[in-house]
C-alpha positions as CSV (number, residue, x, y, z in Angstrom):
1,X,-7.1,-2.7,25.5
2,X,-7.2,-3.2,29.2
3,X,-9.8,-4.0,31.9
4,X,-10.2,-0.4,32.3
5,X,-10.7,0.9,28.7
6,X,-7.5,2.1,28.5
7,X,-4.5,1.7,25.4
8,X,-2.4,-0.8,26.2
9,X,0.8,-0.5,24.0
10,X,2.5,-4.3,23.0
11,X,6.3,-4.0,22.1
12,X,7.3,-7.0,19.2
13,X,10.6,-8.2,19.6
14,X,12.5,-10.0,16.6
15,X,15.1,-12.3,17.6
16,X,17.2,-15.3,16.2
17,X,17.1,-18.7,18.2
18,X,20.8,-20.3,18.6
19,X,19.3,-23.0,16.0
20,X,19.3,-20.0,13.7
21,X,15.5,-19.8,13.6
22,X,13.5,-16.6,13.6
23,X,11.0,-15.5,15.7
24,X,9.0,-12.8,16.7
25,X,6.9,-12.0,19.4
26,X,4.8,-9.5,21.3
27,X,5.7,-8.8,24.9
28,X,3.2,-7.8,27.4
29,X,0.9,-5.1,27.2
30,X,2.2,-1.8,28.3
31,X,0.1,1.3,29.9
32,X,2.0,4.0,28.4
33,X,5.2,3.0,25.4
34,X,9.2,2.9,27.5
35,X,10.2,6.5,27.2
36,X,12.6,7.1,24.7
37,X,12.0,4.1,22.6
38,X,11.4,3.8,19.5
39,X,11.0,1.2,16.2
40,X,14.0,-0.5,15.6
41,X,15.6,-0.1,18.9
42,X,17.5,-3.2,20.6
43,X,17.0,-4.4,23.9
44,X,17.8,-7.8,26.0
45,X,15.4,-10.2,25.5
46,X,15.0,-13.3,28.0
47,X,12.6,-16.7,26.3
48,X,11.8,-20.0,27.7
49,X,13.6,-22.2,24.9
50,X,10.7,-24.5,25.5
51,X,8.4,-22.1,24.4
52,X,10.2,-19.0,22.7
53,X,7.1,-17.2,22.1
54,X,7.1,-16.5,26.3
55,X,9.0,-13.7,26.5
56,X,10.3,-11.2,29.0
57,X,12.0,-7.9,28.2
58,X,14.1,-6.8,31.2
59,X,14.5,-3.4,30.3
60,X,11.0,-2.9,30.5
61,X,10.7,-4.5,34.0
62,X,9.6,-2.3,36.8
63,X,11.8,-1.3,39.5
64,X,14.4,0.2,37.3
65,X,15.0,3.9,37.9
66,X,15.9,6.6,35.1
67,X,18.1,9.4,35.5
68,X,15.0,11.9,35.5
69,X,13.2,9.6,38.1
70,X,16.3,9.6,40.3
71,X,16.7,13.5,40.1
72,X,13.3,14.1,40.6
73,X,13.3,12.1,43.8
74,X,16.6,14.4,44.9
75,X,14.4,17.7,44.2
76,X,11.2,16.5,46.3
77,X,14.0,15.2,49.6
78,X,15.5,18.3,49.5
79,X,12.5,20.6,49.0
80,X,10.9,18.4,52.0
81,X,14.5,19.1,54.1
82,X,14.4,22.4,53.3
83,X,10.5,23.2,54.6
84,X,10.9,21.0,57.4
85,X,13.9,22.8,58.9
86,X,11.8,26.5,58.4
87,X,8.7,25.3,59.9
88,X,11.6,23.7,62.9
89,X,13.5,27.2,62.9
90,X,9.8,29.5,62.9
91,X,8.1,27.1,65.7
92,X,11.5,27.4,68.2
């Protein structure tokens, strides 16, 4: 649980060492669970081979957009164009 009170979700990642050795580990805590993913799915994962239960999952890592983010962002530029230029065309 976080600071807040609120469900953190913690995605475990099984993975095989190159010395054949199997591990698995529980990334960080999550506010909400990746869209779209579910148990069994694979995904990148990137350890410290000093200490291979320190983890980092970079499809998880902010920054990344998805398609739905991307087209979202299109509809909210063009909707803002599209008002600016009638309040431009109505004020001249």
């Amino acid at each position: 649980m976080a600071e807040d009170g609120d469900l953190l979700y913690y995605p475990v990642v099984a993975f095989t060492l190159p010395n054949g050795v199997e591990s698995e580990t529980e990334g960080e805590g999550l506010s909400r669970p990746p869209h779209g993913t579910q148990e069994g799915d694979r995904t990148g994962v990137v350890y410290d081979p000093a200490a291979p239960s320190s983890i980092v999952l970079p499809s998880l890592l902010p920054g990344r957009l998805k398609t739905r983010e991307i087209l979202a962002w299109c509809v909210a530029s063009i909707t803002l164009g599209l008002v600016t230029y009638q309040v431009l065309v109505d004020a001249f």
